[in-house]
GUFIMI-362654 format. One record per residue (C-alpha): residue in one letter; z, y, x. Coordinates in pm, whole numbers, padded with zeros to 5 digits, always signed. Each point is the difference from the previous one (the first is absolute). Layout:
N
AZYX;...
This chain:
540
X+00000+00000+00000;X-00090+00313+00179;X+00231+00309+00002;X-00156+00207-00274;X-00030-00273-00264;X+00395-00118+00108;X+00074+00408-00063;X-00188-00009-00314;X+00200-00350-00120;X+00366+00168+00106;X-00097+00352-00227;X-00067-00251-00311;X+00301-00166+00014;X+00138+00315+00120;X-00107+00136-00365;X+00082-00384-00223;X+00366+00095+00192;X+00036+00383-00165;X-00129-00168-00352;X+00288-00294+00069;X+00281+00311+00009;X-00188+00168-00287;X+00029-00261-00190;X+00352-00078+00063;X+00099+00384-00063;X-00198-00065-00328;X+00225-00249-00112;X+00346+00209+00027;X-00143+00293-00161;X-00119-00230-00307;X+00330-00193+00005;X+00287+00253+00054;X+00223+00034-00251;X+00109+00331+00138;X-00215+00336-00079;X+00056+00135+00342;X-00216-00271+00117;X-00233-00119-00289;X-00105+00374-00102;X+00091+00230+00340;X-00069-00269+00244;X+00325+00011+00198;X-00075-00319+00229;X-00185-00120+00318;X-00139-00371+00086;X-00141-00109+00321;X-00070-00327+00224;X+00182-00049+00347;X-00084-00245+00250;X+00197-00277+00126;X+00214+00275+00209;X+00086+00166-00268;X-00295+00337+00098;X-00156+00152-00262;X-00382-00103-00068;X-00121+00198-00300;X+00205+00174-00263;X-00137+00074-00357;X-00126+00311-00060;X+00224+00041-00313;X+00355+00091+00104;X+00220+00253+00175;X+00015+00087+00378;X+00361-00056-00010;X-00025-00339-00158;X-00295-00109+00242;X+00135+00128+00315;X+00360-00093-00053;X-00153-00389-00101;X-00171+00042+00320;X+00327-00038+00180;X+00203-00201-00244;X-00183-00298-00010;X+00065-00058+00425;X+00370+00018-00137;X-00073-00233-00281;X-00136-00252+00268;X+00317+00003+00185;X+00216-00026-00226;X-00155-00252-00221;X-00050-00202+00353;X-00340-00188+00045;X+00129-00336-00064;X+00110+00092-00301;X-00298+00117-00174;X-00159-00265-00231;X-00352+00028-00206;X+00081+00153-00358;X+00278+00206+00178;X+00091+00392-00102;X+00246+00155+00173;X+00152+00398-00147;X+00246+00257+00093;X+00049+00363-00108;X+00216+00098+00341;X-00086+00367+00025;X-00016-00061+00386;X-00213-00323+00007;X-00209+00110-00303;X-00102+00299-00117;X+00265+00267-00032;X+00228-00050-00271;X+00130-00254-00264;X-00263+00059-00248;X-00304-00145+00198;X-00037-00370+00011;X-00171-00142+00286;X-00111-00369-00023;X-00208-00177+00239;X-00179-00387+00023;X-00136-00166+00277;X-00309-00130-00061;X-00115-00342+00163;X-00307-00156-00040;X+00086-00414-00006;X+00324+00011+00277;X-00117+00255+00160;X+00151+00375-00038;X-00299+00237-00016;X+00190+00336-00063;X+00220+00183-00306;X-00087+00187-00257;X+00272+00216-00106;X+00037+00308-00305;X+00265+00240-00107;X+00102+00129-00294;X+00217+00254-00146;X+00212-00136-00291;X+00152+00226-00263;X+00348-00109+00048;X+00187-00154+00241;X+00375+00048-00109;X+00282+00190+00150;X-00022+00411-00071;X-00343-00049-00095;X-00316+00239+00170;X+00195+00289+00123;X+00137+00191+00299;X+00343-00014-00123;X+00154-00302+00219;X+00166-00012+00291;X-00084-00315+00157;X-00280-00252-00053;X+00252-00206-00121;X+00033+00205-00328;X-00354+00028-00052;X-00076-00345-00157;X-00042-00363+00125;X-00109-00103+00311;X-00222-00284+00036;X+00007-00145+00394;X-00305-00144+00167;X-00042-00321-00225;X-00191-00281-00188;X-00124+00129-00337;X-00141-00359+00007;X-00006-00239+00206;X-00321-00279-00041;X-00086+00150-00296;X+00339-00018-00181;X+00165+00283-00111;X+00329+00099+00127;X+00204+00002-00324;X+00326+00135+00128;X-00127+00270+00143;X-00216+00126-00353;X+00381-00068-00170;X+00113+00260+00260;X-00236+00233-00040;X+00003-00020-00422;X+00354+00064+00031;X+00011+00336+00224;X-00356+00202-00148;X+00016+00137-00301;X-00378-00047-00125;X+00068-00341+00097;X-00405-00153-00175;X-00127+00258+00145;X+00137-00060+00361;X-00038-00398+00000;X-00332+00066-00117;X-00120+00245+00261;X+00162-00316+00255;X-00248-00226-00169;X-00284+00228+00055;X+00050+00083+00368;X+00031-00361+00058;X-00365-00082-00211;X-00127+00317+00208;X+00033-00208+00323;X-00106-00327-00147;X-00351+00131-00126;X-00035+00145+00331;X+00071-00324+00188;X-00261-00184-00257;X-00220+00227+00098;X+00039+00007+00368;X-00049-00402-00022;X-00291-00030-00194;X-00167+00307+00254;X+00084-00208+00292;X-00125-00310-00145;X-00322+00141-00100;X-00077+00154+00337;X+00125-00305+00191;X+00338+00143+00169;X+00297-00166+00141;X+00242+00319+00071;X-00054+00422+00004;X-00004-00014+00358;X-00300+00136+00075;X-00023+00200-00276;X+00278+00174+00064;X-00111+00040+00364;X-00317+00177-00079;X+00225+00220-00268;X+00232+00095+00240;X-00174+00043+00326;X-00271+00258-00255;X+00244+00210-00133;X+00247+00062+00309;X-00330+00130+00206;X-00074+00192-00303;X+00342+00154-00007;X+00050+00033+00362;X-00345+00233-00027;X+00126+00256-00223;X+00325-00001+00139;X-00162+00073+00370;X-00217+00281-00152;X+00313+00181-00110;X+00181+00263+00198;X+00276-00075+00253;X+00371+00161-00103;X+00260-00004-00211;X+00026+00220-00307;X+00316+00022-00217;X+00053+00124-00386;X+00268+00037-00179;X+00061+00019-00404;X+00262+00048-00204;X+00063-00184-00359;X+00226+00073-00293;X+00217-00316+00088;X+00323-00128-00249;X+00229+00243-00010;X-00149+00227+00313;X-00338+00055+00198;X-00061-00293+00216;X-00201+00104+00350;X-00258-00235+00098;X-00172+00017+00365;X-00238-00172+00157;X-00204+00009+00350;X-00329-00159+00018;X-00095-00069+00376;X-00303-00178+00109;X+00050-00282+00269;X-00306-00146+00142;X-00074-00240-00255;X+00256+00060-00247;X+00100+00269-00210;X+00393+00020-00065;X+00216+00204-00189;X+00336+00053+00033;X+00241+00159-00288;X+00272+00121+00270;X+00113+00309-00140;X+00021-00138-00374;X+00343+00050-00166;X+00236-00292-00045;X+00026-00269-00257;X+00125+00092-00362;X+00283-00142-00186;X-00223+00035-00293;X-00325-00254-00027;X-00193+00241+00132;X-00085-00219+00347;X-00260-00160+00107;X-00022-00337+00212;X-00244+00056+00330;X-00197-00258-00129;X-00075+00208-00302;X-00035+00314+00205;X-00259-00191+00264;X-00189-00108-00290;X-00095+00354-00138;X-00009+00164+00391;X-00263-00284+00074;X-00180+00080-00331;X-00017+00420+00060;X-00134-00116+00377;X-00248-00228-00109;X-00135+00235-00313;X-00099+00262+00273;X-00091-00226+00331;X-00119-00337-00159;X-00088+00062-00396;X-00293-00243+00009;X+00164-00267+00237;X+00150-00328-00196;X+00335+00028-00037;X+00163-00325+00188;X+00233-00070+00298;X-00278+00068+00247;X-00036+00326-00137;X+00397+00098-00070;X+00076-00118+00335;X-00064+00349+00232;X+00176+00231-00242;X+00355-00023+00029;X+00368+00204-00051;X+00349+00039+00141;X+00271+00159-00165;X+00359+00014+00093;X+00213-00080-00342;X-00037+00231-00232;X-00103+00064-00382;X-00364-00140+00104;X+00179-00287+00181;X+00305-00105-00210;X+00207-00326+00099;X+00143-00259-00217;X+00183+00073-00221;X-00107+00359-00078;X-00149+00042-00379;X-00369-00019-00014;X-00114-00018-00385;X-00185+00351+00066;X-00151-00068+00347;X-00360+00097-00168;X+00087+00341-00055;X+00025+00089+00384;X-00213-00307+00114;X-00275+00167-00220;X+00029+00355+00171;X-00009-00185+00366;X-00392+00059-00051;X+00048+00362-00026;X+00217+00042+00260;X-00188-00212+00259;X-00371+00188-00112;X+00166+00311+00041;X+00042-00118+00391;X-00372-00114-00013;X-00104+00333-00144;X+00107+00185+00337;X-00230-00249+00213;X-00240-00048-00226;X-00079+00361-00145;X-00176+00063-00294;X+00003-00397-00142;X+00315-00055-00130;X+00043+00119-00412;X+00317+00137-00070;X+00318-00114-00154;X+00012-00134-00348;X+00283-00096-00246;X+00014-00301+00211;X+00277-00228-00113;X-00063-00178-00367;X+00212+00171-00297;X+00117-00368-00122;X+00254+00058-00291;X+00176-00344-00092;X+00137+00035-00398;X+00260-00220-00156;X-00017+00081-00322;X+00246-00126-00270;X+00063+00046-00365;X+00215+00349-00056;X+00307-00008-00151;X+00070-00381-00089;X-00310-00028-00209;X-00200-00291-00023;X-00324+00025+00263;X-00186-00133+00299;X+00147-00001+00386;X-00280+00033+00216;X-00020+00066+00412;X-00310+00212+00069;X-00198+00112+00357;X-00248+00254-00029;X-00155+00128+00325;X-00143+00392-00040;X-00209+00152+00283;X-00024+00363+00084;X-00306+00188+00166;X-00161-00086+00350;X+00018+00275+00270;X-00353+00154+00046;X-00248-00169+00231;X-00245+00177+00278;X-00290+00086-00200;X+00109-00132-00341;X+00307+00094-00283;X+00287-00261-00017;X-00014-00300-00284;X+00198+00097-00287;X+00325-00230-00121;X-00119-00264+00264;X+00227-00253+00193;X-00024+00100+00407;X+00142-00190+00236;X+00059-00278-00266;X-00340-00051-00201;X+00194-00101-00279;X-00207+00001-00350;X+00129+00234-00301;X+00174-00222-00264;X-00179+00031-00329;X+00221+00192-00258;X-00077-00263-00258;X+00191-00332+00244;X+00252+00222+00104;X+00107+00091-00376;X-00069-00389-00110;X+00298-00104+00242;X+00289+00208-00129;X+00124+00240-00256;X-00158+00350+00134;X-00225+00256-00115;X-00229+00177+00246;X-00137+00311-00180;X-00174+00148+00262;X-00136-00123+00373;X-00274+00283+00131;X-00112+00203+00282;X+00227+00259+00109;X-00172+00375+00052;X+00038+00191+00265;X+00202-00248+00243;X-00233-00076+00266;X+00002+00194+00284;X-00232+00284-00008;X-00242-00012+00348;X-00379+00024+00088;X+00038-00399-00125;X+00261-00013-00331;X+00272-00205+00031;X+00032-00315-00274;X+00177+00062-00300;X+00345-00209-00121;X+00057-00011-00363;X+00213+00078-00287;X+00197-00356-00189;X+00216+00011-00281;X+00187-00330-00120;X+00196-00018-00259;X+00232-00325-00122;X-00169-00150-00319;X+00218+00146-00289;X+00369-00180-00031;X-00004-00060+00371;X+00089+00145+00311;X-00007-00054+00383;X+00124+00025+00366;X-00261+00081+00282;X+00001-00054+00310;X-00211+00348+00147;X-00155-00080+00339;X-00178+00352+00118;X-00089+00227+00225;X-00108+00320+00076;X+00184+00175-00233;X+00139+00253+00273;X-00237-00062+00309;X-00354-00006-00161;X-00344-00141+00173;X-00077+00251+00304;X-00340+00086+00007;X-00215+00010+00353;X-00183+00226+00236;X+00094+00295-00268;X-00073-00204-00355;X+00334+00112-00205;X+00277-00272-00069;X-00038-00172-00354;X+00237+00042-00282;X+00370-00167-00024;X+00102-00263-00235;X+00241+00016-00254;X+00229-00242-00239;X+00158+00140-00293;X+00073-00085-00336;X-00215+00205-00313;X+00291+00243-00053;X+00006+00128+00316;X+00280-00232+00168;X-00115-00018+00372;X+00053-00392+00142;X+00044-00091+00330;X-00261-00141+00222;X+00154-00313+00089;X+00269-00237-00197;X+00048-00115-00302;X+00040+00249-00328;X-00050-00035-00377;X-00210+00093-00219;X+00194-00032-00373;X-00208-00060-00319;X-00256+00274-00135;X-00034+00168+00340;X-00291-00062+00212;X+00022+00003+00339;X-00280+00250+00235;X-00150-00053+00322;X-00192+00246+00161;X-00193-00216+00348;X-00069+00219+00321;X-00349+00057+00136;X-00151+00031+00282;X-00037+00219+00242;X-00285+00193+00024;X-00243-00013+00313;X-00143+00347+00168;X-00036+00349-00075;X+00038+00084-00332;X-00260+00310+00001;X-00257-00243+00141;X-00022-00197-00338;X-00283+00014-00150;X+00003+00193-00329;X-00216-00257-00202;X+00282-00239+00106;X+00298+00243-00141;X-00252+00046-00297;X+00035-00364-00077;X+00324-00046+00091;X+00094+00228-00283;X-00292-00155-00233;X+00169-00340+00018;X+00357+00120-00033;X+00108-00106+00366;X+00097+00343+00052;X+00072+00283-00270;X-00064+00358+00007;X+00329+00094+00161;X-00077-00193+00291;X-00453+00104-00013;
């Protein structure tokens, strides 16, 4: 076989390989039980070789699922032990520092062997509505308090459930179908996946991924190492402040190019919280590696190969919280690392780098309850809101869209169908993206309301309520957030609060920062700015 036909062979089965993880992405968002992954697509899926690297991830999922799983499953393989590891196997944990953050996110991986013979993992995550303790909030103190902890372990072990452990887990959530359910679903995720992986290497006549994975790996580090060696040599260090729990929280970061790695190092962030504010380095890497990569590598596959140069160091601190510090939150700062670490690429890579959006999700968890002792439905409820995208070099932000996570928008409609709530109104929000030669994106304006004889507890999650998006090279900064109730009661940012019956509770999301000169926009731009009701005539 000569060189270009074997080359030709390797990018086929490099392509059946992405369809294999499709596929097996496919089958959790069908399955879920949970709207955070059916309808906003809260989940990753990938396939690992026999060392536990990263091949191919599905293109459906969250950097800080993928990229965490990228790590977890070497500790997966350790822990679970080779010998141990049996066809029909699925192994899980939710260990905020061997998974992916916090509590909430299930990670569950399966080797895959083909006859005897282990040919790699496959491995998903998840984020479940419920996983006991406080519930989703910032208000423990310890992981401990934050809800049950599920070790490196068999879900099943030759294709038999471990019973025990769904007992446990029934008897500490308390959407308990809906949790057991989203169990079942990560564990069909990585079954379809392995079918699928089998019948490939059937077809095409292979034993193992070897040198598959070879040719994956060897194509993708030179293609990384290139960009990386066309960038300038320094260091460059930003810092940016957030609302935090109860007081701003300083994060800092220095990126520094090293031959053929890029670090970054978060010296100079402040220390842990005793609120669940903090974020496990794993978490933080994951996002760091994904802000890199948008800018240096965008078109490169996303694997081991390609992970490997870009790296981080951070004494502890809020970014790099130890066991047992309280982590339920660790996507609100994990989602502004992006920010934070562009900002450094912005100084050595002038005149690329779009400014600073809302950045971190504006999750609200609800559990809602009839008022008053009447008769009525209990219900635990996620919704994920996005606010507005800072504005790009040479185009306007996206409005209400999910950066650095790329989760979907929940549908109005499922979210309503799981609980007792009203949502009157979910639009565009005028006049808060930043104003700049390129328009920053706009967040929006949501009103929910418990269904009538009801009431509820939220858990509020946000940001930039006092330290809105800055905008870059002279764009102006984006509008704040707010969380209030409709008669004018002003909420906090972070904690949980109430919401009694016949009051609806308001969120205003933060935009983005605008990007340039403001006189240099054009005026048939500000003309349809206005036209569309992005902007109104105070702000023409």
């Amino acid at each position: 076989m000569s060189d270009r036909t074997r080359e030709i062979r390797l990018q086929v089965m490099w392509n059946r390989l992405i369809s294999v993880v499709e596929e097996q992405a496919m089958t959790l968002l069908r399955t879920a039980f949970s709207t955070s992954v059916r309808e906003a697509g809260d989940l990753s899926a990938g396939v690992f070789d026999p060392e536990g690297r990263m091949l191919a991830q599905a293109v459906t999922g969250t950097p800080g699922h993928v990229n965490t799983m990228a790590e977890a499953v070497l500790h997966f393989a350790r822990e679970i032990g080779y010998d141990d590891m049996y066809p029909g196997d699925t192994y899980v944990t939710n260990d905020p520092w061997k998974g992916t953050g916090h509590l909430h996110d299930i990670t569950m991986v399966s080797p895959s062997f083909k006859g005897d013979r282990l040919v790699g993992f496959f491995a998903c995550t998840a984020h479940v509505v419920d996983v006991g303790g406080r519930g989703f909030g910032a208000d423990a103190k310890t992981v401990y308090e934050e809800g049950i902890q599920i070790p490196i372990m068999k879900f099943a072990e030759r294709g038999v459930v471990n019973k025990d452990l769904v007992r446990m887990l029934r008897a500490n959530v308390r959407e308990p179908n809906q949790v057991v359910g989203d169990f079942y679903s990560l564990a069909a995720c990585n079954d379809v996946g392995h079918r699928r992986l089998i019948a490939m290497m059937e077809e095409i006549g292979l034993e193992t991924l070897d040198e598959l994975g070879a040719f994956i790996f060897e194509r993708t580090r030179a293609a990384t190492l290139d960009r990386i060696a066309a960038l300038p040599r320094g260091a460059w260090t930003n810092t940016l402040v957030t609302d935090g729990y109860d007081q701003p929280v300083t994060l800092k970061a220095t990126l520094e190019t090293r031959g053929d790695t890029v670090n970054v190092d978060f010296t100079g962030t402040d220390a842990p919280s005793r609120w669940g504010i903090n974020v496990p380095i794993i978490y933080t890497k994951a996002y760091a590696c994904y802000a890199m990569k948008c800018v240096i590598a965008p078109d490169i596959p996303n694997n081991w190969a390609s992970l490997a140069p870009f790296t981080i160091s951070s004494p502890v601190n809020i970014l790099n919280a130890e066991r047992p510090a309280p982590v339920s939150l660790r996507h609100v700062f994990g989602h502004m690392v992006p920010d934070l670490v562009l900002g450094a690429l912005a100084q050595a890579l002038p005149g690329k780098i779009l400014a600073e959006g809302a950045g971190a999700l504006w999750n609200i968890h609800m559990s809602v309850r009839p008022a008053g002792g009447q008769a009525g439905r209990q219900a635990e409820i996620l919704m994920f809101n996005s606010g507005g995208m800072g504005a790009r070099p040479g185009l306007d932000g996206l409005s209400a869209t999910a950066f650095p996570s790329g989760v979907m928008t929940m549908p109005i409609e499922a979210t309503e169908h799981t609980g007792p709530i009203v949502i009157w109104r979910k639009e565009l929000r005028p006049d808060s993206g930043g104003d700049g030669e390129f328009r920053g994106g706009l967040g929006q304006v949501i009103e929910i309301e418990p269904a009538p004889g009801h009431e509820f507890d939220f858990s509020a999650m946000f940001d930039r309520i006092h330290h809105p998006a800055r905008g870059r090279d002279g764009g102006q900064e984006g509008a704040a957030g707010s969380a209030s109730l409709d008669d004018g009661t002003v909420l906090k940012p972070k904690g949980w609060q109430h919401v009694p019956a016949g009051r609806r509770l308001v969120l205003e999301l933060p935009g983005g920062g605008g990007y340039g000169d403001p006189a240099r926009r054009p005026a048939e731009a500000r003309a349809g700015d206005l036209s569309k009701g992005y902007v109104t005539e105070r702000r023409k």
